[in-house]
KEKE-3310 file (N, C-alpha, C; in steps of 0.2 Angstrom, whole numbers, plus 5000, padded with zeros to 4 digits):
npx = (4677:4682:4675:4683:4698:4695:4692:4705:4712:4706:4711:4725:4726:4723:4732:4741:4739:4739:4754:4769:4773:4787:4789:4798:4801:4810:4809:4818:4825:4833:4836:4846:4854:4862:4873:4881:4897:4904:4922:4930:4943:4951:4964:4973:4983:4989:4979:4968:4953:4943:4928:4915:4899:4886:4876:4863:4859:4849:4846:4836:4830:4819:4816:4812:4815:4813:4810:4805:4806:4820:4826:4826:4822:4815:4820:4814:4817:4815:4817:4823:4837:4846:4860:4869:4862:4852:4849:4842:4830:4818:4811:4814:4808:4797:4782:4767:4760:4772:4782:4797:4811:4812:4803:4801:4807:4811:4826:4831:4824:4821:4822:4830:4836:4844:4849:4860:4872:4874:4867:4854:4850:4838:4833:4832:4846:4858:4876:4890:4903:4916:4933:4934:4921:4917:4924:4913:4902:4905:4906:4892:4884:4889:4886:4871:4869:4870:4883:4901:4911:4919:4931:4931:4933:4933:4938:4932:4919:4910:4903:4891:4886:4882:4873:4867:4871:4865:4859:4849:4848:4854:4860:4872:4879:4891:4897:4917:4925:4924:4930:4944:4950:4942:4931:4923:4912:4904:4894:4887:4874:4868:4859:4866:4863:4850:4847:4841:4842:4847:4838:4838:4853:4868:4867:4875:4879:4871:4871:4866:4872:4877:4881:4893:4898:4912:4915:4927:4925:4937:4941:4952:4957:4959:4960:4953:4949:4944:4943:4940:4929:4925:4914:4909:4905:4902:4897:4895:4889:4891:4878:4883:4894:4898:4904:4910:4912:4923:4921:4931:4935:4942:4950:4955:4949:4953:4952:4958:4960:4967:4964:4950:4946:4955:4959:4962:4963:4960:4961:4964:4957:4955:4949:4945:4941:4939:4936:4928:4920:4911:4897:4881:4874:4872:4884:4894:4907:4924:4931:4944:4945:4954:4951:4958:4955:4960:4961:4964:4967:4971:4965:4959:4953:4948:4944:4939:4936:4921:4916:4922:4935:4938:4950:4954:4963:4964:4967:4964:4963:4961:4961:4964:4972:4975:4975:4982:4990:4978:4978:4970:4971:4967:4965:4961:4955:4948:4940:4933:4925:4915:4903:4896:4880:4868:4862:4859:4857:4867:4882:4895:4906:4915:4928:4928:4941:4943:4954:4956:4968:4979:4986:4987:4989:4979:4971:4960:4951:4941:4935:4926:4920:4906:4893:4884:4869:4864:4852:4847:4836)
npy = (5007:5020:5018:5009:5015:5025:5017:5011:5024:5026:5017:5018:5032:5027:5018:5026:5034:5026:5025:5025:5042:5044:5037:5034:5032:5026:5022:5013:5009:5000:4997:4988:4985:4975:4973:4963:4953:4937:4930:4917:4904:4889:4879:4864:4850:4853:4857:4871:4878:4891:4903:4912:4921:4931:4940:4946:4952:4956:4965:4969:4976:4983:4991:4995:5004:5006:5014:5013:5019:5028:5016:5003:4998:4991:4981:4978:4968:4967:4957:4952:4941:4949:4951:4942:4945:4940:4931:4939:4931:4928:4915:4916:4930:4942:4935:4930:4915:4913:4915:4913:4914:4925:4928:4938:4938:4939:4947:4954:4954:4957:4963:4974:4979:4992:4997:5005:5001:4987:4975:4970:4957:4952:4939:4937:4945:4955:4952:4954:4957:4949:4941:4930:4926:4925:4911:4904:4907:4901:4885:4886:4886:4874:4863:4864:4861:4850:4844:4840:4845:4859:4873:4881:4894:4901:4916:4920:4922:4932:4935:4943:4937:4925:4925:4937:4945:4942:4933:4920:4922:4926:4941:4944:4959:4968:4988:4989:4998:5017:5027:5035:5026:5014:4999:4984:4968:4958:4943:4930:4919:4904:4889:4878:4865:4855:4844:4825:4821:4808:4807:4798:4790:4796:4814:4823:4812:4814:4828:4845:4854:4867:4886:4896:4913:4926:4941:4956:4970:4985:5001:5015:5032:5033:5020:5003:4988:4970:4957:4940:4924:4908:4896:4879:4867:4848:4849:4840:4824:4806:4792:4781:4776:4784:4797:4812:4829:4843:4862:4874:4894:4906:4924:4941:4958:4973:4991:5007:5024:5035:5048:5059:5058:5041:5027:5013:4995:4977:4960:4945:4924:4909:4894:4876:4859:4844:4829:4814:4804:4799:4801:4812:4805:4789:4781:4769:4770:4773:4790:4799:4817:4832:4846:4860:4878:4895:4914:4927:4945:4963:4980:4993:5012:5026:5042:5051:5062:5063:5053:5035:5026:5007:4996:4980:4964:4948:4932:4917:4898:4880:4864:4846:4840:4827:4822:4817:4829:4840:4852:4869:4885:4901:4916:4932:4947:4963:4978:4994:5007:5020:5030:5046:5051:5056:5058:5049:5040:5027:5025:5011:5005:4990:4976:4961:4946:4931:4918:4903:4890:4872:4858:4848:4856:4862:4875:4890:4902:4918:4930:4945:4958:4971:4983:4992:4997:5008:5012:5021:5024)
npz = (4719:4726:4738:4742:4742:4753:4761:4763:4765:4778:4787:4785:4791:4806:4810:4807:4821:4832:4834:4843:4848:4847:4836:4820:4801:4790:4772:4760:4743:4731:4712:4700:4683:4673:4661:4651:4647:4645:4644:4643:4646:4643:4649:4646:4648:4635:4626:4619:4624:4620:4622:4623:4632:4632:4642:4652:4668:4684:4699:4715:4724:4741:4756:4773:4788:4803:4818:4835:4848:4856:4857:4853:4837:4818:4804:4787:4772:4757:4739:4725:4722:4726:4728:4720:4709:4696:4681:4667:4654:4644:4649:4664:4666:4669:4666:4662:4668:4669:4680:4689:4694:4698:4710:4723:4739:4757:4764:4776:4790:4805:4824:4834:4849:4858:4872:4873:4884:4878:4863:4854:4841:4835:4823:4804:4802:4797:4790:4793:4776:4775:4772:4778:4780:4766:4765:4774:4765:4753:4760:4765:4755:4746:4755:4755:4744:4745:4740:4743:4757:4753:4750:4736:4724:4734:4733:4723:4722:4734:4748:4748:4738:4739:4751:4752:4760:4772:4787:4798:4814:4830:4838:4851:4858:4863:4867:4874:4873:4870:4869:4860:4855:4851:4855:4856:4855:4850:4847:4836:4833:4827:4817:4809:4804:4809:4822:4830:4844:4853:4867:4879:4880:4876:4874:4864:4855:4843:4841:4837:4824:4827:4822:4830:4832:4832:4833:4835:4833:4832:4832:4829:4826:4808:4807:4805:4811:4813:4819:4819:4822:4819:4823:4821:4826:4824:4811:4804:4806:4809:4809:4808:4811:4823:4821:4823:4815:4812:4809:4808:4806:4805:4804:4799:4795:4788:4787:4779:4781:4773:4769:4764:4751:4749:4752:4759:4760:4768:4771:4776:4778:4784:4784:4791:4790:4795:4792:4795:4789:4777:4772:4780:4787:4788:4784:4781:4778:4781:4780:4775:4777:4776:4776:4769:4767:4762:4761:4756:4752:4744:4741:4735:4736:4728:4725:4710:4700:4693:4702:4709:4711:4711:4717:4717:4723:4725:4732:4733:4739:4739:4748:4750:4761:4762:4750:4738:4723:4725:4728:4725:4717:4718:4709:4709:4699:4702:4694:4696:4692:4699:4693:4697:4693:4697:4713:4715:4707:4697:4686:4681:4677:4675:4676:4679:4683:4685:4690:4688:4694:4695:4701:4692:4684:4673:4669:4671:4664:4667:4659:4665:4660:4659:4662:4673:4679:4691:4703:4715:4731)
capx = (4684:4680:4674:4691:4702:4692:4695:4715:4715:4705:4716:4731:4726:4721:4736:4747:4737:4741:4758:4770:4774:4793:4790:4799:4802:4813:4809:4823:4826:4839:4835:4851:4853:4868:4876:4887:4901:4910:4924:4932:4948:4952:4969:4974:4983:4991:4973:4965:4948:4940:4921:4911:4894:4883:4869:4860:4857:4845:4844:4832:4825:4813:4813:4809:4819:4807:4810:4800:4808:4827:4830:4821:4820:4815:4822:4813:4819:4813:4818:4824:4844:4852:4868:4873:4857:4849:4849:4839:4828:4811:4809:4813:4807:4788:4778:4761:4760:4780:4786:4799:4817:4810:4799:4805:4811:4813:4833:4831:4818:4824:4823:4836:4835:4850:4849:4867:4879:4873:4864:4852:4848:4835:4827:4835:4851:4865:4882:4897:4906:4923:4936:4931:4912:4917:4923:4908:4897:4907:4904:4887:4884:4891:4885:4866:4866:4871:4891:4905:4912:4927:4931:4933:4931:4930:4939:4927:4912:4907:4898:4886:4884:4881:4869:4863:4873:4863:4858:4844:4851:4854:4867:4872:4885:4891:4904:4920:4928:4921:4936:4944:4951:4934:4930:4919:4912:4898:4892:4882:4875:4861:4857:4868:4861:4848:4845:4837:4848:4842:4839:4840:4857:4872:4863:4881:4879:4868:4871:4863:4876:4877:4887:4896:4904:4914:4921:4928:4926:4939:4945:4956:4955:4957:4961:4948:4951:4938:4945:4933:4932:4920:4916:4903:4905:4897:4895:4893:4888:4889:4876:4885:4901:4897:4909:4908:4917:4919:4924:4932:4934:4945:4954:4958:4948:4956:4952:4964:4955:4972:4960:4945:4946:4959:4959:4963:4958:4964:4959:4964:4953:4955:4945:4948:4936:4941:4931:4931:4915:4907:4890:4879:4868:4870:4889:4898:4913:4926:4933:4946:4948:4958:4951:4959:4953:4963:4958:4965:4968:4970:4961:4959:4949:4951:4938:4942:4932:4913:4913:4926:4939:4939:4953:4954:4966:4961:4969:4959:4965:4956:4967:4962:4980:4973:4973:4986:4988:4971:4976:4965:4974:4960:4968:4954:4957:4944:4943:4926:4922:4908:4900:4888:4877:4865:4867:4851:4858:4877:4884:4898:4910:4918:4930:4933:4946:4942:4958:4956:4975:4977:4992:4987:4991:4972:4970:4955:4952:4935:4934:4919:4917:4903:4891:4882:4865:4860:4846:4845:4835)
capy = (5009:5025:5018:5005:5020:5028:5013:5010:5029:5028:5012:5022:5037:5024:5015:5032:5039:5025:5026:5030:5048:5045:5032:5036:5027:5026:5018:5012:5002:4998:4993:4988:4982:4974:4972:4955:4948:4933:4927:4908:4901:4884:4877:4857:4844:4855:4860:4878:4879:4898:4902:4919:4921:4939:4939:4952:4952:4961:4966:4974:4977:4988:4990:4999:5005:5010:5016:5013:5022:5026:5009:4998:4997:4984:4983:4974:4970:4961:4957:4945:4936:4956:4952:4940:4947:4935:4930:4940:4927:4927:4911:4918:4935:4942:4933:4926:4908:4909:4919:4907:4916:4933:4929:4942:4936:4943:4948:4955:4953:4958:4968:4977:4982:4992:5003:5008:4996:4982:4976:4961:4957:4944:4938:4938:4949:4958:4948:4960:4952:4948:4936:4921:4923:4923:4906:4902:4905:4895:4880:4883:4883:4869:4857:4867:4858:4841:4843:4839:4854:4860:4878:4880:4898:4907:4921:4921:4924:4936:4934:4946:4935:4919:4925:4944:4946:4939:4925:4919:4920:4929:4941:4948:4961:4976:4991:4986:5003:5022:5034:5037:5020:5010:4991:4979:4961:4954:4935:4928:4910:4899:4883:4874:4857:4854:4834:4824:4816:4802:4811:4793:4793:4804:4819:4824:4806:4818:4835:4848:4858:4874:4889:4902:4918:4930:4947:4961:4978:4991:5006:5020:5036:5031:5014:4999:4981:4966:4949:4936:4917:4904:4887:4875:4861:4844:4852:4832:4819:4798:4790:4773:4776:4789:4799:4820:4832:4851:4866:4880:4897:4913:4929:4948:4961:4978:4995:5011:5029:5038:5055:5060:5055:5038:5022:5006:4989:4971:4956:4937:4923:4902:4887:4869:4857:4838:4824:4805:4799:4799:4807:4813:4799:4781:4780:4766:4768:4779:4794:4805:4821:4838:4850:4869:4885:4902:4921:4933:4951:4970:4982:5004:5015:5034:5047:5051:5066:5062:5044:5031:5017:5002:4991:4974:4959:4943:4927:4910:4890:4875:4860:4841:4838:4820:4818:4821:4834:4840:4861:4873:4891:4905:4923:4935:4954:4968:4985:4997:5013:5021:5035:5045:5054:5059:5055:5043:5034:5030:5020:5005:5002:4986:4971:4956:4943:4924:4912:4892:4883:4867:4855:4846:4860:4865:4884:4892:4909:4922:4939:4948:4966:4973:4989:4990:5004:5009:5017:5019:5029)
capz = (4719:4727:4744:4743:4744:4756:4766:4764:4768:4786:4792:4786:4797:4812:4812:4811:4823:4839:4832:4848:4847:4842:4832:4812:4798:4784:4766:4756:4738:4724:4707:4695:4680:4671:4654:4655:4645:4649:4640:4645:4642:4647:4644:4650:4643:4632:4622:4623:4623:4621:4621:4627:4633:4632:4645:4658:4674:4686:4705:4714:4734:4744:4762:4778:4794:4809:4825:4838:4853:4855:4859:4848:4830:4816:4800:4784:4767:4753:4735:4722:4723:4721:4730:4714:4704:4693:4674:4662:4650:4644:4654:4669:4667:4674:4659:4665:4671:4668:4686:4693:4698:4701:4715:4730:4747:4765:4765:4781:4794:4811:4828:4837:4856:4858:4878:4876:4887:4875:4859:4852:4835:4832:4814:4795:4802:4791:4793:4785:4772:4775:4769:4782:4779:4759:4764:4775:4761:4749:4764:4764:4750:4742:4757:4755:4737:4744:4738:4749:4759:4751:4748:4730:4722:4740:4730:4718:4727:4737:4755:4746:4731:4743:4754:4751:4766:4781:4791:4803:4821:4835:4839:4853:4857:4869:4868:4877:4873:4869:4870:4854:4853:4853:4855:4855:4853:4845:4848:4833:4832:4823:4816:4803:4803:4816:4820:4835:4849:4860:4877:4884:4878:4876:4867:4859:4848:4835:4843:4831:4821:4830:4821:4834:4827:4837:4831:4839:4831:4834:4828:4830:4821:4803:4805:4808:4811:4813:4821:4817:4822:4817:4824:4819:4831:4823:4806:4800:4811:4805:4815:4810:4818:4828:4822:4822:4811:4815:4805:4810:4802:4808:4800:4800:4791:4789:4782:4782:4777:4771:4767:4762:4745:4746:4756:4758:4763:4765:4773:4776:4782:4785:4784:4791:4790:4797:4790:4798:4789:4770:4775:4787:4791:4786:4779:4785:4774:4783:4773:4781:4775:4779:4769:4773:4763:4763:4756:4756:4747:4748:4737:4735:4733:4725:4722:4702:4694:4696:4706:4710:4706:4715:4714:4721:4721:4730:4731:4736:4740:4742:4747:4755:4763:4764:4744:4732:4718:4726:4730:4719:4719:4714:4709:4707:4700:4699:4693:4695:4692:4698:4690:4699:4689:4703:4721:4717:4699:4697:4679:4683:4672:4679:4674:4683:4681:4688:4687:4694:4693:4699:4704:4687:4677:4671:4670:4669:4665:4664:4662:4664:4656:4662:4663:4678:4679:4697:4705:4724:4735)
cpx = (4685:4680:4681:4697:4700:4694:4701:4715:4713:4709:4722:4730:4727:4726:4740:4745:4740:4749:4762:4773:4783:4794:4792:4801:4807:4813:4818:4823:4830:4836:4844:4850:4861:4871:4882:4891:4907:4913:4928:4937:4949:4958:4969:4976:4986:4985:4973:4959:4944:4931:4918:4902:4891:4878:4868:4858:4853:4845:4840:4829:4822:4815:4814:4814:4813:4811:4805:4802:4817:4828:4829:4820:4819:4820:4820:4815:4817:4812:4819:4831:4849:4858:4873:4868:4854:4849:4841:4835:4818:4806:4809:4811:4798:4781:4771:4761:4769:4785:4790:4806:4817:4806:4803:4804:4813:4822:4834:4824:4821:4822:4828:4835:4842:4849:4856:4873:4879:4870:4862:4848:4844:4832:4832:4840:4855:4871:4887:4900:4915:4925:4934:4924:4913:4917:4919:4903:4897:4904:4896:4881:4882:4887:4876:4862:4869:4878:4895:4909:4920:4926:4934:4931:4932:4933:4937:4922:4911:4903:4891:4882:4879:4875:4866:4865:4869:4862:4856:4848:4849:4861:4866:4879:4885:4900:4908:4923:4924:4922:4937:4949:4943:4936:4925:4919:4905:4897:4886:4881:4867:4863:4861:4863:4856:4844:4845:4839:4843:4842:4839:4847:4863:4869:4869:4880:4876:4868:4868:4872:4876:4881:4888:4899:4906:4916:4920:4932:4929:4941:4950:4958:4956:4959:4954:4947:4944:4942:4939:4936:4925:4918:4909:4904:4897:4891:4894:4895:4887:4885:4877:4890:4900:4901:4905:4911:4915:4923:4925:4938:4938:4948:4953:4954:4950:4952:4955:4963:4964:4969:4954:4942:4950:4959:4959:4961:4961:4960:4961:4960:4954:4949:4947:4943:4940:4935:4933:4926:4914:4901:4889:4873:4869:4877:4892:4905:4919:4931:4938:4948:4948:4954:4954:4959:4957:4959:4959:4967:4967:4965:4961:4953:4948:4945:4941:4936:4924:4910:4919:4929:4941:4943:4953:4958:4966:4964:4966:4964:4960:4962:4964:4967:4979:4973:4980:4985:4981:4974:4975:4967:4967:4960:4963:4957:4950:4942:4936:4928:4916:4905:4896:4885:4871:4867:4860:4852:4867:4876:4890:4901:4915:4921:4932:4935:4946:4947:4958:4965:4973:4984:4990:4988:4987:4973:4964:4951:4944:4936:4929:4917:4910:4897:4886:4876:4861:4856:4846:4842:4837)
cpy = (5015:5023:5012:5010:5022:5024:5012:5018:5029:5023:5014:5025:5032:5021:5020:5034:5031:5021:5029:5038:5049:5042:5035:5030:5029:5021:5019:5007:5006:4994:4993:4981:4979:4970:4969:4955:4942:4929:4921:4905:4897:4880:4870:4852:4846:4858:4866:4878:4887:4899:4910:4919:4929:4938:4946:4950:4958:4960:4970:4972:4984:4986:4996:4998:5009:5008:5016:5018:5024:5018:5002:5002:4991:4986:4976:4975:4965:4963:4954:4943:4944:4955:4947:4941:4941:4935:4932:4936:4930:4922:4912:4926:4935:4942:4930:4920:4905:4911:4914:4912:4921:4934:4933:4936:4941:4942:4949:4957:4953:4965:4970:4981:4984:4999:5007:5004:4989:4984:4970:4963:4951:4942:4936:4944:4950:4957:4951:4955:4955:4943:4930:4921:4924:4913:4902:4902:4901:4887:4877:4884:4876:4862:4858:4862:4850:4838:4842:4847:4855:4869:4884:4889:4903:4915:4925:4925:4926:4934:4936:4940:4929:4920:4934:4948:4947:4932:4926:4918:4926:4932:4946:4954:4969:4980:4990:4995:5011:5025:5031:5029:5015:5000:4987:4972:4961:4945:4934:4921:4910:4893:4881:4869:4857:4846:4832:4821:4813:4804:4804:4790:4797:4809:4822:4818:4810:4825:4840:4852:4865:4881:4896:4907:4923:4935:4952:4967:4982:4995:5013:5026:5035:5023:5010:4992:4975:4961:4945:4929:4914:4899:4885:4865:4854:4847:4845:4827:4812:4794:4782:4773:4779:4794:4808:4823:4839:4852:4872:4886:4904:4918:4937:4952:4969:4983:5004:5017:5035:5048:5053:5056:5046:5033:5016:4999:4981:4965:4949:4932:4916:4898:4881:4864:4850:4833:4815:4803:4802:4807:4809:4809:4795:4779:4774:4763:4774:4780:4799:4812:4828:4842:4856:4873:4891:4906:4924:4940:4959:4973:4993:5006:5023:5037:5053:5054:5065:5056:5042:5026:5015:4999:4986:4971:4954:4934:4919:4903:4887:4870:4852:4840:4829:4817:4823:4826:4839:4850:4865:4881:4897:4914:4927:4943:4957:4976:4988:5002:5015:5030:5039:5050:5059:5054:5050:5037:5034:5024:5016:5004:4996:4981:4967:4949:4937:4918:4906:4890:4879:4863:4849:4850:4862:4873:4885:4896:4912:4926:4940:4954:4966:4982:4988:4997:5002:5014:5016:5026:5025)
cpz = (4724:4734:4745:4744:4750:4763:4770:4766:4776:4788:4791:4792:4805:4812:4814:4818:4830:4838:4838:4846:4842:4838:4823:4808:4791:4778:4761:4751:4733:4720:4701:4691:4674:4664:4652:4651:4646:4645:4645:4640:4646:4642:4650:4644:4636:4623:4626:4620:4625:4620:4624:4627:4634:4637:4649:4663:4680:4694:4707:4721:4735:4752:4767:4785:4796:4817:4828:4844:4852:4858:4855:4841:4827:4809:4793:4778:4763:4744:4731:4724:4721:4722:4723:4708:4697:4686:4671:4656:4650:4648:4662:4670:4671:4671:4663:4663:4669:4673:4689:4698:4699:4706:4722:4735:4751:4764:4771:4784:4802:4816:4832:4843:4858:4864:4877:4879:4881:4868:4856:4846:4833:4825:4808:4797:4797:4796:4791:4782:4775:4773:4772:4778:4771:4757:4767:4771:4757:4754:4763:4759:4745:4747:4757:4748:4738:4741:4744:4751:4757:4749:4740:4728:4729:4737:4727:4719:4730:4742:4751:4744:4734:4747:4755:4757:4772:4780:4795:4809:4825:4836:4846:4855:4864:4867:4873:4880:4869:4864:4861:4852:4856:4851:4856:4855:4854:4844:4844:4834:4830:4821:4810:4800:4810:4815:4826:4837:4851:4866:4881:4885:4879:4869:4861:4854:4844:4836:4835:4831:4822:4825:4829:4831:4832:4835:4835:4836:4833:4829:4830:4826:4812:4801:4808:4808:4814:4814:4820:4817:4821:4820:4822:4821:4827:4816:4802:4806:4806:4808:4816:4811:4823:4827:4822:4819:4811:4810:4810:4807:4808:4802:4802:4794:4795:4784:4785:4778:4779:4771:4766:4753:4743:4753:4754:4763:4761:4772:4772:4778:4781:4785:4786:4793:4790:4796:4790:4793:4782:4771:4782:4789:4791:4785:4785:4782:4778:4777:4778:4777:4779:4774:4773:4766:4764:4758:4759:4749:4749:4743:4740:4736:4734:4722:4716:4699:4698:4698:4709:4709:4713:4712:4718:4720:4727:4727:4736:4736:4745:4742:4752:4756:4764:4757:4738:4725:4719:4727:4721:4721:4714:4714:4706:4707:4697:4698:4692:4696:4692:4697:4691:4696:4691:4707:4721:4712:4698:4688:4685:4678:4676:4675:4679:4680:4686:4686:4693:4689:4698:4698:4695:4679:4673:4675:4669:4670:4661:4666:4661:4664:4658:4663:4664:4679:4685:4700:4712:4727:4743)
residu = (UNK:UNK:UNK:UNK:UNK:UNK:UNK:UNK:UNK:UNK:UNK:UNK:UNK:UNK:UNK:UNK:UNK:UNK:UNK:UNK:UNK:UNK:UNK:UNK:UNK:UNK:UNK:UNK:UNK:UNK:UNK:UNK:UNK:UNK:UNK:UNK:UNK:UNK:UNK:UNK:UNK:UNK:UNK:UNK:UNK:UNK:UNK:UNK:UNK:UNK:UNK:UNK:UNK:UNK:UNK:UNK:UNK:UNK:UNK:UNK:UNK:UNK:UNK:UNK:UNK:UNK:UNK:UNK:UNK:UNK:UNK:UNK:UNK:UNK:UNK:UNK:UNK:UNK:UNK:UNK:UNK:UNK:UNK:UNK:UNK:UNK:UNK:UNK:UNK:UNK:UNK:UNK:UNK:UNK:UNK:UNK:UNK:UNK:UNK:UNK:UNK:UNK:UNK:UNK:UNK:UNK:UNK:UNK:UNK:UNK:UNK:UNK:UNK:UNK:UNK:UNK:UNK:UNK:UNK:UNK:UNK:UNK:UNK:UNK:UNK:UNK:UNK:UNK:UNK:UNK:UNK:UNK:UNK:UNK:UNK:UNK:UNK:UNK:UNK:UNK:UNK:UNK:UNK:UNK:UNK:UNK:UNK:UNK:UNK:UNK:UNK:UNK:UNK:UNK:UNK:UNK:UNK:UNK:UNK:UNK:UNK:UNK:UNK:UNK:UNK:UNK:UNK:UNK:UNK:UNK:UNK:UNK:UNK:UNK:UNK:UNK:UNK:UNK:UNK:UNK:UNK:UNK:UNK:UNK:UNK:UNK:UNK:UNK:UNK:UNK:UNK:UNK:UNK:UNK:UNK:UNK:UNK:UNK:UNK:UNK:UNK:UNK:UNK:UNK:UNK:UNK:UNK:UNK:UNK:UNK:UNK:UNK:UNK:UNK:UNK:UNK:UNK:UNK:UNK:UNK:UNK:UNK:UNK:UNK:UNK:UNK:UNK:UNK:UNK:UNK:UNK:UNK:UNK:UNK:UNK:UNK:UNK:UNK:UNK:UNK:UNK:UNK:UNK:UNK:UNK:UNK:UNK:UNK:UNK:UNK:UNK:UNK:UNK:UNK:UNK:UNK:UNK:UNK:UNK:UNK:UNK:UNK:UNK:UNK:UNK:UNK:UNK:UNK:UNK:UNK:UNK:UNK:UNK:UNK:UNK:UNK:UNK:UNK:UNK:UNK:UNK:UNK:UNK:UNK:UNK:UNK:UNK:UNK:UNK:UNK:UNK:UNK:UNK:UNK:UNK:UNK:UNK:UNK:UNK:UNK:UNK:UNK:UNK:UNK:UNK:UNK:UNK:UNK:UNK:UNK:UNK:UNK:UNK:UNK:UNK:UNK:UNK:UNK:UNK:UNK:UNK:UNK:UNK:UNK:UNK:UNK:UNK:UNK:UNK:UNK:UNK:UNK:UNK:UNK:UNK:UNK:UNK:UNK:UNK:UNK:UNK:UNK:UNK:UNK:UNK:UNK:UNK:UNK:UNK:UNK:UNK:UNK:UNK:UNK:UNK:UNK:UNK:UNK:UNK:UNK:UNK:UNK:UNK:UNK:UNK:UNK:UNK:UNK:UNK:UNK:UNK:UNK:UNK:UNK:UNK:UNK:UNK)
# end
């Protein structure tokens, strides 16, 4: 044991030591853990059906920021499902021969060359959560498990919750403006769907599913705006019509630092996804549908004693304009307070409020009470 120490300490030394001179690092990790209640009311058809669930849930990451020079960094991170955190069971817990939904994953795995006029991020990048990319996680999502693309919950859901907030691609990006009104624009893209044209052919017949995203970061002494646009050109292909079906995705995220203590925030964000074909390989039944998505909502936030209260209110819709009775309206409120207890452990006292209406007159309501224990260095 004695000469295995001995070991892992001389390849420490040897690797710090051809280490370039400026090179630093930063370790960072989050463990929480969460104390659930979900009560459910479903009214339809003139019945009300009530029912509640108790359970816990656990999040939890580790990871590392390194510099290598001022111009280059990496940034790696790795954990279990923290951004919607995972169900608590003995089935799923870290039992021998019973490890399944706790296995960590890379969240972020990325490099960053950024000289100053520019800046490129390639790997498992961090995507900000906004109200569009609420609705692009709902999208993919739902078409990831083999469901049709409709935007159902987008309010519900959180980008985080969807995808830990990244995604494999490439961004590029450059400052536009400096001074005291600053600006920007930032070019992400990656691989939706990737599928194999006929180079002998028109290669658009199967085009891969490309996504493009564009935002442009400004701000202006307490104000700060994000325009954001989406497209995903050939998000479903029918290779017995030939048909294509894009989606395309915009909206406005805002936030407005009133003082030190009190600020606010608001955001709206679209969906519209045009659908000629059933599936995406073999369908030879045509299907036409409109789907279009909205989300939007404002929200606070006040510095109260020793932490803070968050307030939210966020309104979603899913709608096929091609099928009657078909819009799904999705009024989401919630309320947190965060506690900090040291600047390394905070408490969470939080409630959120989940309602589905629907053109057939089904309601369907869950709260979820909550007490939220975090640890971060």
């Amino acid at each position: 044991m004695i000469q295995s120490a001995l070991v892992i300490l001389l390849f420490s030394f040897s690797v710090l030591a051809a280490l370039p001179e400026d090179f630093s690092f930063t370790p960072y990790g989050m463990a929480q853990y969460r104390l659930r209640y979900e009560f459910l009311s479903e009214k339809y058809d003139g019945k009300t059906i009530s029912s509640g669930n108790y359970f816990n849930t656990i999040g939890y990451k580790v990871g590392l920021k390194a510099s290598v020079n001022s111009q280059v960094d990496f940034q790696f991170e790795i954990g279990n499902d923290w951004g919607s955190t995972e169900a608590v069971s003995v089935d799923n817990s870290n039992m021998t021969k019973n490890r399944a939904d706790l296995y960590p994953f890379f969240s972020l795995a990325f490099v960053r060359w950024n000289p100053g006029y520019m800046h490129i991020q390639a790997g498992r990048v961090p995507v900000k959560a906004t109200s569009v990319t609420d609705i692009l996680g709902i999208s993919l999502q739902r078409s990831n498990s083999g469901k049709d693309i409709r935007y159902e919950s987008c309010s519900h859901q959180p980008w985080v919750a969807s995808t830990n907030g990244t995604m494999d691609g490439l961004r590029i990006g450059a400052p536009i403006s400096k001074k005291e009104f600053k600006l920007g624009v930032d070019l992400f893209t990656t691989v939706i769907t990737q599928r194999t044209a006929p180079l002998s052919e028109n290669f658009l017949k199967n085009a891969d599913g490309v996504m493009v995203m564009l935002d442009f970061p400004m701000s202006y002494k307490g104000l700060s705006l994000l325009p954001q646009f989406i497209a995903i050109p050939y998000r479903k292909y029918d290779q017995v019509n030939k048909e294509k079906d894009h989606e395309l995705m915009g909206g406005l995220q805002g936030d407005i630092k009133i003082n030190q203590a009190f600020s606010l925030r608001f955001g709206y964000g679209f969906a519209v996804f045009y659908q000629n074909v059933l599936s995406d390989s073999s369908s030879a039944k045509d299907v036409v549908v409109r789907q279009i998505g909205m989300n939007g909502g404002v929200g606070s936030s006040l510095q109260i004693g020793p932490g803070k209260l968050d307030l939210d209110l966020k309104i979603g819709s899913d709608d096929d304009r091609e099928t009657q009775m078909d819009k799904q309206i999705f009024p989401y409120i919630e309320t947190l307070y965060t506690w900090v207890l040291n600047k390394h452990f905070s408490v969470r006292p939080r409630l959120r409020v989940f309602i589905t209406t629907t053109e057939t007159e089904k309601t369907v309501v869950r709260s979820r009470p909550e007490l939220i224990f975090n640890g971060s260095f």
